[in-house]
N, C-alpha and C positions, 0 to 999 in steps of 0.2 A: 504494500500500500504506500503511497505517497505522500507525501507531507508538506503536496501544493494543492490548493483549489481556486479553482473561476468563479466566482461571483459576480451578480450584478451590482452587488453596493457598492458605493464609492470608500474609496481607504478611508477615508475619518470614518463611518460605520464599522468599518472593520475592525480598525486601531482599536473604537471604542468598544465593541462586544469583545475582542480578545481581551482584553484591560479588565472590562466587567466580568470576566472568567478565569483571569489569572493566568492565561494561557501567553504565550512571549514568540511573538514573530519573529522569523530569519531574514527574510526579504519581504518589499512588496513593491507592487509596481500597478499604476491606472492602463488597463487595456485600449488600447486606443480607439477600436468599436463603443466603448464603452466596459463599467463594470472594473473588477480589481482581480488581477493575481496575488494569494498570498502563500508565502512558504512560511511555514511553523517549525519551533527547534523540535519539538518531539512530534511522534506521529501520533500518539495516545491525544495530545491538543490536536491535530489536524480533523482525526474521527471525530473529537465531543464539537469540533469548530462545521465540518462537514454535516451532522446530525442539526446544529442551529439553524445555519445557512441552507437547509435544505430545500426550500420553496427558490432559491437565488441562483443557485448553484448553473454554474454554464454548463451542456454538455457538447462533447465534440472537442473538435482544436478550435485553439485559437490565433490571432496573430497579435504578434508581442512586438516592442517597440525595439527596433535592432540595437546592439551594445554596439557603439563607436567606442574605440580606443583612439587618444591623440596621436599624433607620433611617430 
């Protein structure tokens, strides 16, 4: 199991139910369709985050905002 999910709420929604859960984000990033990528430090928070957001949740791929490096 993975310890990233698509949602459609925006990161402040996110930041705040993980925060009001106790659960501690790795990354996150805004989908540029809309909606948020988040990775979670444990997977055990990804399941109880994946179970909340369950009505939000994206399915399918997504497209992600490309990493530039400078240099």
């Amino acid at each position: 199991m993975s310890r990233a999910i698509n949602v459609t709420a925006t990161q402040a929604e996110v930041q705040a139910r993980a925060a009001a859960s106790g659960v501690s984000i790795s990354a996150i990033e805004t989908i540029p369709a809309g909606g948020t990528r988040v990775v979670f430090t444990h997977i055990a928070d990804a399941e109880l985050m994946r179970r909340m957001f369950a009505d939000e949740m994206i399915a399918g791929t997504i497209v992600r905002t490309p990493w530039v490096q400078n240099g």
